[in-house]
C-alpha positions, 0 to 999 in steps of 0.5 A: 372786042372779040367773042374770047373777051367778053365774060358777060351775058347779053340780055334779051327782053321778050315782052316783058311787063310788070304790074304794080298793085294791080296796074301795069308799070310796064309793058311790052319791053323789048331789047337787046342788051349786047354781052361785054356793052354798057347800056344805060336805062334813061326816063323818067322817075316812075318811068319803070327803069329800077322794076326792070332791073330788079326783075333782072335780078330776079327780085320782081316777077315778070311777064314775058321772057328776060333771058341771060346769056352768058358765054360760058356753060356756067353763069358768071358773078352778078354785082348790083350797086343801088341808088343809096344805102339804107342803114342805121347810121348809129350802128358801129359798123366800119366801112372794112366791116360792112364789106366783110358783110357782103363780101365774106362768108365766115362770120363778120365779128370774126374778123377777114382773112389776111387775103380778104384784108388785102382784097378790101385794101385793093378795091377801097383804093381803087375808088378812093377810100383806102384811108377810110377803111377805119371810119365808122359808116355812119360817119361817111357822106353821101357820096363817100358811101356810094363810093362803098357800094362801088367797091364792094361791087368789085368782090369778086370780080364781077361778069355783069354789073347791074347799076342803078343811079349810082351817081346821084351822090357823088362830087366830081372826085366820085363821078372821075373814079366813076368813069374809071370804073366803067372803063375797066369794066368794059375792058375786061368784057363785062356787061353793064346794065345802067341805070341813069339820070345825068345825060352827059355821063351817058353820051360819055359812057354807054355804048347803046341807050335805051328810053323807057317810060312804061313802054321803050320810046327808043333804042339805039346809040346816045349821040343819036337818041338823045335828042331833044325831040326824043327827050321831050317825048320821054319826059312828058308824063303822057308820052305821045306814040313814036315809031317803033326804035330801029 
């Protein structure tokens, strides 16, 4: 992909650590995420992925230097998709209106736009929810809602896609509209910064993979790194020191 296609930031991590109550839950991360790639985050639960992520997003503070770089002068849209969606499931919100949350800046009980309404209508369809736009959230799987948090990801259109474990509650259905997703994303040079547990998806779909378990235990490509010596060392809960990641 040449440089005119990308619309993405690389990412660079210079001695990046996190401290949790006064315990270090990372230290000395350093990579390099290539703008308009997918790179996905693998290890362990507590290995320290989502804090990396969140001080991408500006929402942990951080020692040492996490810089975006982005293509043009101006910075691009950020879109973030989380694990699950923590809400009350009483409240009587549609899924058109809980985009209208996200997505809008008029207020919500006033209703979309008509252009807004065609938008919501687009990306809806393009994860397979356009004749659920109706329904109550409250009223929606798992899965179906994960699909949500896909879809508004994609208003408006985003430059640098931050993941994390989106596809824990999705069926196969989900996990195809999934794999679409991210192919479009990497066709209109975005850079996607993934979070993730199903291995397969990740030698399917990323372009570099990064092991993390408080430290980074490698870097490099899925098809080599995702060996089973490497994952044994990144799985235990005491990893054993390795050689530096090429």
């Amino acid at each position: 992909m040449s440089g005119l296609d990308v619309s993405g930031p690389a990412i660079t991590f210079a001695d990046v650590g996190l401290a949790l109550g006064g315990a270090d839950i990372l230290s000395g991360i350093d990579l390099r995420v290539a703008a308009g790639s997918v790179h996905a985050l693998v290890g362990p639960n507590g290995g320290g992925k989502s804090s990396l992520i969140r001080a991408v997003l500006g929402q942990m503070p951080h020692r040492g230097t996490i810089r975006l770089d982005w293509p043009g002068e101006v910075p691009g849209v950020v879109a973030y998709v989380p694990q699950a969606l923590e809400f009350d499931r009483g409240l009587p919100i549609t899924v058109e209106d809980f985009l209208a949350v996200l997505c809008q800046h008029r207020p919500a009980f006033l209703g979309p736009s008509r252009a807004l309404k065609a938008r919501y209508a687009e990306v809806l369809d393009r994860v397979g929810m356009a004749d659920r736009r109706h329904r109550p959230m409250g009223a929606l799987s798992g899965g179906e809602r994960q699909r949500v948090l896909l879809a508004q990801a994609l208003i408006p259109a985003p430059d640098l896609v931050v993941l994390d474990e989106p596809m824990t509650a999705l069926d196969d259905a989900g996990a195809e509209v999934f794999r679409v997703l991210m192919a479009d994303f990497k066709g209109h040079g975005c850079t996607v910064l993934w979070v993730e547990h199903d291995l397969a998806e990740v030698r399917r779909l990323a372009d570099r993979v990064s092991g993390i378990n408080r430290r980074v235990l490698f870097d490099g490509a899925p098809q080599q790194e995702l060996s089973a010596d490497r994952l044994l060392d990144l799985f235990a809960h005491d990893p054993r020191r390795m050689r530096p990641a090429a």
